[in-house]
C-alpha positions in Angstrom: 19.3 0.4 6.7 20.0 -1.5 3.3 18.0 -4.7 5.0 14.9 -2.7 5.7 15.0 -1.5 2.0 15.9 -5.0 0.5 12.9 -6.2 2.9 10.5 -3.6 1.6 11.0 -4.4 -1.6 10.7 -8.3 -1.9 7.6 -7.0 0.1 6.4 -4.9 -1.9 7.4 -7.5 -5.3 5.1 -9.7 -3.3 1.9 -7.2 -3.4 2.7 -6.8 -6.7 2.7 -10.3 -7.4 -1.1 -10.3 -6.1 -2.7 -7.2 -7.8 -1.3 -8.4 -11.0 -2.8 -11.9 -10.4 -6.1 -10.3 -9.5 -5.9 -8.1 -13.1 -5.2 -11.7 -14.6 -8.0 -13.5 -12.8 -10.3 -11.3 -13.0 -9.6 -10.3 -16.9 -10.0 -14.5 -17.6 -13.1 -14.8 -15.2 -14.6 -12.2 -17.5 -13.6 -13.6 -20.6 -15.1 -16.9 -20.0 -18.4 -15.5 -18.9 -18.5 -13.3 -21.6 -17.9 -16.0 -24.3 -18.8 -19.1 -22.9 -21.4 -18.5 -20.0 -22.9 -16.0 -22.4 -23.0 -13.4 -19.4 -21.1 -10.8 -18.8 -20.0 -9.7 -14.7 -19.6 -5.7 -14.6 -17.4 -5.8 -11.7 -14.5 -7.7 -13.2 -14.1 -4.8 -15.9 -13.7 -2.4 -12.8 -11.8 -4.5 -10.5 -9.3 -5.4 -13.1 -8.8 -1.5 -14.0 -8.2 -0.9 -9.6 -5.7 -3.1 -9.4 -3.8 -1.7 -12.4 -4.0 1.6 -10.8 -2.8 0.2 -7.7 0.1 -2.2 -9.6 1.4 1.2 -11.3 1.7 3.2 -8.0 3.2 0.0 -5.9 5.5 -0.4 -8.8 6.7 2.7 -9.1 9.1 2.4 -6.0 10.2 -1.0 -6.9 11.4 0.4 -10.3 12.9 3.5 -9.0 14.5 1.3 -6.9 16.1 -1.3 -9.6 16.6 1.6 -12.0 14.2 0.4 -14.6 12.6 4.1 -14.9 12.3 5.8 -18.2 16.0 7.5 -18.6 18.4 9.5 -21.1 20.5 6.8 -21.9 22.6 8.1 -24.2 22.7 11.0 -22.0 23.5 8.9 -18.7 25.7 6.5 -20.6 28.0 9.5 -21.4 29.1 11.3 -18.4 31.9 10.6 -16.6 31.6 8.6 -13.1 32.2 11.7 -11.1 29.2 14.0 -12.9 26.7 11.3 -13.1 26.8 10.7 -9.7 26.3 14.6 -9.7 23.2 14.2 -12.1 21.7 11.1 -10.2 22.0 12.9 -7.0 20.3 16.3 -8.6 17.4 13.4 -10.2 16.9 12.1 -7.3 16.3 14.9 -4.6 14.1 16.2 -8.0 12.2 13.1 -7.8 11.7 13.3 -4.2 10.1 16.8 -4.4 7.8 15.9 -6.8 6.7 12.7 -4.5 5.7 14.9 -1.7 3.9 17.4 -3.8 2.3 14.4 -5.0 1.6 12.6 -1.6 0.0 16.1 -0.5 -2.1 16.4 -3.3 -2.8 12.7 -3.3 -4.2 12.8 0.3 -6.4 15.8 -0.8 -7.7 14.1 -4.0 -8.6 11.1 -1.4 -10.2 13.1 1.2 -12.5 14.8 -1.5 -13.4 11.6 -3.4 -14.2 9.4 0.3 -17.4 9.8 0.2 -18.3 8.7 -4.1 -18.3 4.7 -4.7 -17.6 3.0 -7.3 -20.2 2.0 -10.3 -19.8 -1.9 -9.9 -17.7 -2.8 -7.1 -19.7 -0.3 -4.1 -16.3 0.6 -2.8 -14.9 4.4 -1.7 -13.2 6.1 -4.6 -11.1 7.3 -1.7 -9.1 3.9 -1.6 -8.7 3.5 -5.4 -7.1 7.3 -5.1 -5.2 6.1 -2.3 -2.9 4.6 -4.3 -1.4 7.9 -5.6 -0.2 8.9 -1.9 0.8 5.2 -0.9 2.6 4.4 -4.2 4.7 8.1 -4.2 5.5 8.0 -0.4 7.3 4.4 -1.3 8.7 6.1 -4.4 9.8 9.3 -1.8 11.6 6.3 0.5 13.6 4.9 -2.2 14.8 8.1 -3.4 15.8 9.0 0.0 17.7 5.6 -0.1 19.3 6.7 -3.2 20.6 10.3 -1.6 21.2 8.9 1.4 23.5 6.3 0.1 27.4 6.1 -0.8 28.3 7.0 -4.0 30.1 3.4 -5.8 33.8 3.4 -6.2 34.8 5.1 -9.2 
């Protein structure tokens, strides 16, 4: 099972990899048409803040996964080996609760916003909100990894 997360994850690094070249690219594009073309494209302002939305949701499971979330370190630095497992177990099933109230209410938010489009880019306001659902259901399969998983030799 470890392979299929390992797998998913250089997966998903790669995605990641591509939305935050897009935010570049399309931050740049704008830039030089702004100030050396003399134009300005009203898409690129759009498309730039999409793909940040969808970088923060994508990313979200990745850094669950690595442990680069926001923590009590002093807190979690602390405990003895035996209780912070305890505590990382209670986070985690914690975490996972609030990633399917958050996929539920993702999906609804979706549903109801299918049918607006966007200003500049013409596209459903359903896919930009998909991103809440997508990103906490691969947040929800890490922290199942996490429960799931042995606890390291103490």
């Amino acid at each position: 099972m470890k392979s299929f997360y390992d797998s998913l994850e250089a997966s998903l690094r790669r995605v990641l990899l591509v939305l935050v070249s897009g935010i570049v690219l399309s931050v740049v594009l704008q830039i030089i048409a702004r100030f050396i073309l003399l134009v300005s494209i009203p898409w690129t302002d759009e498309l730039a803040r999409y793909l940040m939305i969808w970088a923060s949701f994508v990313g979200l499971g990745v850094a669950f996964r690595r442990g680069q979330l926001i923590s009590v370190a002093i807190v979690k630095d602390n405990l003895p080996p035996r209780l912070y497992r305890m505590a990382t177990l209670v986070s985690d099933v914690l975490c996972s609760i609030f990633a399917i109230v958050a996929i539920i209410y993702g999906i609804k938010l979706c549903l109801l916003n299918a049918g607006q489009v966007s200003p500049a880019l013409r596209i459903s306001l359903g896919i930009i909100y998909g991103a809440i659902p997508v990103g906490c259901l691969l947040f929800l399969l890490f922290a199942v990894e996490s429960i799931l998983s042995p606890p390291a030799a103490e």
